[in-house]
N, C-alpha and C positions, 0 to 999 in steps of 0.2 A: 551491405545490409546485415545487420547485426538483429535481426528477427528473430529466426528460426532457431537460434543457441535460447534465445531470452523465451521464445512462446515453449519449448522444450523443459526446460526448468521452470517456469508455472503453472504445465499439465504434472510435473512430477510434485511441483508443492502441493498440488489438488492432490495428488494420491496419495502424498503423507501425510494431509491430513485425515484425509481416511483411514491411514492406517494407524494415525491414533484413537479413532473410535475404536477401530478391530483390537487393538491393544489393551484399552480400559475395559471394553467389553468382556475379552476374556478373564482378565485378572479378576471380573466380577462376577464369574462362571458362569456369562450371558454364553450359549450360541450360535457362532459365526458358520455361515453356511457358506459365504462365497465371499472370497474379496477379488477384485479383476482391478487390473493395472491395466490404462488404456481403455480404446472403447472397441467395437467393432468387432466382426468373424475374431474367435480365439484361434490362436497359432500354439498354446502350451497351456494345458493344465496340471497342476500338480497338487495332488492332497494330500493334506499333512493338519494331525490332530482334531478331523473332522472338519476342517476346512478346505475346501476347493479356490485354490490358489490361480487364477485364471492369468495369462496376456492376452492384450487383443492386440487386433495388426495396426491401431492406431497407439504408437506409447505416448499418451496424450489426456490427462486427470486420470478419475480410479474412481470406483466403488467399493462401498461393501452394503453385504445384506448381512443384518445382524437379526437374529431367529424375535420374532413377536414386536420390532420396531414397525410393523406396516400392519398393522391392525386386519386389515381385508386384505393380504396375500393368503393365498390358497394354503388351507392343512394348516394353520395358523391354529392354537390349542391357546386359550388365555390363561387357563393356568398351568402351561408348560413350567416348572421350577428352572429351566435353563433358557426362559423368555425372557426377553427386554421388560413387560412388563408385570412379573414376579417381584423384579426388584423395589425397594421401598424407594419412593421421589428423591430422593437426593442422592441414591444410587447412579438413577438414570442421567440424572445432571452430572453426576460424573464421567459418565459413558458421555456426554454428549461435549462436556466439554474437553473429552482427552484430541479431539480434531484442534482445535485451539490452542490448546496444551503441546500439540509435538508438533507445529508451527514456530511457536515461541521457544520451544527450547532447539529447533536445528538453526534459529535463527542465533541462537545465544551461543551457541556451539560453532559455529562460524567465526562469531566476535568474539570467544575468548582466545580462537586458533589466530584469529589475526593481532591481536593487541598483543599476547604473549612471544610470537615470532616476528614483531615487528612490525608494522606500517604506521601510515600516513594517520595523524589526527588533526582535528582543526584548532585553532590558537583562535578563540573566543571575539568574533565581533572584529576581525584584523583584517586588511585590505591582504591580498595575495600576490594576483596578477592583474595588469589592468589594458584592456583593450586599446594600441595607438589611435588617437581621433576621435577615442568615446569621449563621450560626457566627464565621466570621471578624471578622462587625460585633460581635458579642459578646465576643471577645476583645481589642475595641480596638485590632485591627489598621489599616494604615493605608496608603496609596497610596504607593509608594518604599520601603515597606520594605522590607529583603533580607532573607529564608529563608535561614539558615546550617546547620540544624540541623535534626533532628525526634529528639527524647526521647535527646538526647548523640549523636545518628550524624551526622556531616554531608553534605550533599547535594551531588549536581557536578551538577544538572541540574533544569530544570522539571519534567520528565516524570519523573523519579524523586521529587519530591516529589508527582504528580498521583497515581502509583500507589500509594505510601504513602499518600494519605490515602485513598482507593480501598478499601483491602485492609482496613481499619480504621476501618468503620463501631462507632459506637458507643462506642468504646474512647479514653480519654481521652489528648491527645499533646499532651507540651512542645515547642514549637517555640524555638529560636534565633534572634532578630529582633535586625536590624543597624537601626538607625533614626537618622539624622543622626550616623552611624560611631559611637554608642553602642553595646551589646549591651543586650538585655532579653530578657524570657524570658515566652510567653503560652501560656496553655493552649487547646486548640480538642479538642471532639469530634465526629467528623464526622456527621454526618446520613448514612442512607442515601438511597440517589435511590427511582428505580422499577425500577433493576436490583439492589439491595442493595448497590452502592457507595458506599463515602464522599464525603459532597462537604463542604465550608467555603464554598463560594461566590464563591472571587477568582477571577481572572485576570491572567496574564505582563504585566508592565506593555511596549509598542511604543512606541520613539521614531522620527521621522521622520528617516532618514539618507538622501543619494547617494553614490558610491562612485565614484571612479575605474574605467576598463577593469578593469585587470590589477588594484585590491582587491574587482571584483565576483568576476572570476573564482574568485580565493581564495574568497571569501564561498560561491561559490556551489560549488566542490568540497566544503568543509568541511559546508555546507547539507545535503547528499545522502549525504555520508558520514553526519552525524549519524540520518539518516534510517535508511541500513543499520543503522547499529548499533542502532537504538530499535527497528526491525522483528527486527533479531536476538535483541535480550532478548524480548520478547514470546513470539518463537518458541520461546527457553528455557522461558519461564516456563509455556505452552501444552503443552511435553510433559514438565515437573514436575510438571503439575497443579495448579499453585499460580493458573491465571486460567484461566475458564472458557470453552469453544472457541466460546461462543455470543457472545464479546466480539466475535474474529475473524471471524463469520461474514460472506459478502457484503452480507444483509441490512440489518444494523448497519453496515457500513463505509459504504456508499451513502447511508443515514441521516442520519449522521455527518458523511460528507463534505459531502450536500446541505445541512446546515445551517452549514455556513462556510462553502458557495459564496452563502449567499444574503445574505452577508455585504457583496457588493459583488467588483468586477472582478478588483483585488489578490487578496482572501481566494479567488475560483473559479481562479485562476492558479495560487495556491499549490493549491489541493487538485489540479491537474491532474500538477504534481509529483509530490508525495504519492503520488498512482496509479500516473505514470506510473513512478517509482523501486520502487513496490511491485509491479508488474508486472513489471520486469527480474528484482527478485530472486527475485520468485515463479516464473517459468520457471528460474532457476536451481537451482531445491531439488532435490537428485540423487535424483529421484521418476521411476517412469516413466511414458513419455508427453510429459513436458518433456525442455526442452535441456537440462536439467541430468541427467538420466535418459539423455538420450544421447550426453553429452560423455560418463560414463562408462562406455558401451559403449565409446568409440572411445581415452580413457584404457587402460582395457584393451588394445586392440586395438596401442595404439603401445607397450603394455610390455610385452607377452609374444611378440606377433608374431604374433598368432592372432587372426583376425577370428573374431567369435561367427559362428554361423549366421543366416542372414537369418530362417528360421522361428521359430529361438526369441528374437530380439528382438521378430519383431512381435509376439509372443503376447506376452511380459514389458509391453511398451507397452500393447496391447490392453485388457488385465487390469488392468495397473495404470491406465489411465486410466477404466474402468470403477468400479475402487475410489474411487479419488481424486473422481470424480463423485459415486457414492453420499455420501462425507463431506459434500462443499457441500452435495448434497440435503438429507439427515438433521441438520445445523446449521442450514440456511436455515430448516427446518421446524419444528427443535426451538425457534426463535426468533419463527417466525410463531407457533404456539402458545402462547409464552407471550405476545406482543403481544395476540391475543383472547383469551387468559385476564384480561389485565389491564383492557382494552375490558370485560367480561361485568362487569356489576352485582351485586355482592355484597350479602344483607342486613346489615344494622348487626347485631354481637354486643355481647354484656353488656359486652363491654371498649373498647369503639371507640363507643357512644353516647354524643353529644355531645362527641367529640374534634374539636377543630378541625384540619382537614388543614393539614400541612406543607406552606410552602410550596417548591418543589422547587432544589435550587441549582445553577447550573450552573458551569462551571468547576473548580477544584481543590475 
């Protein structure tokens, strides 16, 4: 079990992201009174520059208290000059978004160290490896092929060909195959898994490349952008209703992740990315309780010229992070029930004696 490395490193991406508010905040001579790494009884305190530098005995996410962001903490002075709320609105959007901010750059710091010393990339839409007895091996697919196509639509993307076959258990799909710059044309119907997605069974084919400085760079803006945008469709598609919220839920992502972390050092690097880019943009969703919830109080605030009241933002945030709770809750849940539903032993019926189980395919 490949857990405890992966839930380890996403209490630490919590606490770096904190400590990019602690960082914007100072640079903007806010205040910082306490940052704590970890939760629980402290084991070390250390102060330094009027900060009280806290561990707890859990090394597991982080805080910080940055002086006049909590309106009703105790001895709270609103015109403190070294308060959160001294600063003029688009200050404080700064302060709020350096949490976002040194998410995306340790993620980008990771992927320029990897592209410039070497690893695996992916070759665009290319079959890889392919499951013996999967769907795909029955189609006489083949390692290099290129995916152009599925049933005349063409595809710009791995992931857009991973969730078409996903969406389309069962349901029989011509794919467009480029093979030694020929065209051919192969039918595959996907298997469902044990979520009732499609699978075929390949995978992206990785070639081994190094990258100059400044072509990692590039590699690695474009890396993270593509990242937003596949967490943005998702997002679409999660409040279309067309992908079910039990895909998204932390449970699964954890899962998921932990099984390409266990992949080897590369493969837990990249999912460290992954997180960590998914975690900027998840504080960003203009929900309240996150940055993004309260960039838009302070949006407001620089365009009308009217600060909301302190009372009814905390209560919007309060509320709304109560809600926003409840959902992880009741997905987490709705996902662990079906995991022991599936665990729990079923008798054989009239129609499933002496079926031989499928065997499961991974990848597309």
């Amino acid at each position: 079990m490949h857990y405890l490395p992966l839930l380890l490193a996403l209490g630490l991406l919590v606490a770096l992201h904190e400590l990019g508010h602690l960082v914007a905040a100072r640079l903007l001579g806010v205040h910082v009174s306490r940052y704590t790494l970890g939760f629980g009884p402290a084991v070390l305190t250390l102060r330094f520059g009027g900060t009280d530098y806290v561990l707890g005995a859990v090394p597991l996410g982080g805080s910080v208290r940055i002086q006049g962001m909590n309106p009703h903490e105790p001895g709270v002075d609103p015109a403190d000059p070294k308060g959160f709320t001294a600063l003029t609105p688009w200050r404080r959007m700064l302060v709020l978004l350096g949490g976002p901010l040194a998410n995306w750059l340790f993620a980008l710091g990771i992927l320029v160290a990897l592209y410039s010393s070497g690893t695996h990339v992916v070759v665009p839409l290319t079959v890889g490896t392919i499951i013996p007895g999967s769907e795909a091996a029955r189609a006489q697919l083949l390692p290099g092929d290129r995916i152009v196509s599925a049933d005349g639509v063409p595809l710009e993307s791995w992931s857009e060909f991973v969730e078409l076959i996903a969406q389309n258990p069962g349901r029989e799909l011509k794919l467009g195959v480029e093979r030694a710059e020929q065209p051919r044309e192969v039918t595959v119907r996907p298997r469902p898994d044990e979520r009732g997605a499609g699978r075929i069974g390949v995978s992206q084919q990785y070639v081994y490349r190094t990258h100059g400085l400044g072509q990692a760079l590039l590699q690695s803006v474009a890396h993270t952008g593509n990242l937003v945008v596949e967490g943005t469709r998702m997002l679409g598609r999660l409040l279309e209703g067309e992908q079910g919220l039990v895909v998204a839920n932390p449970l699964g992502l954890v899962k998921q992740s932990s099984g390409a972390a266990a992949s080897g050092m590369g493969a837990f690097l990249r999912v460290l990315v992954s997180l960590s880019v998914a975690l900027a943009c998840f504080h960003l969703l203009p929900l309240p309780s996150l940055d993004g919830g309260r960039l838009l109080f302070l949006a407001f605030e620089w365009v009308s010229r009217r600060k909301v009241p302190a009372r009814v933002e905390t209560l919007v945030h309060a509320v709304g992070f109560l809600v926003l709770l409840g959902v992880v809750l009741t997905v987490a849940l709705a996902d662990l029930r079906q995991h022991l539903g599936r665990a729990a032993p079923s008798p054989p019926g009239p129609q499933d004696a002496g079926t031989a189980p499928v065997a499961g395919d991974s990848g597309g």
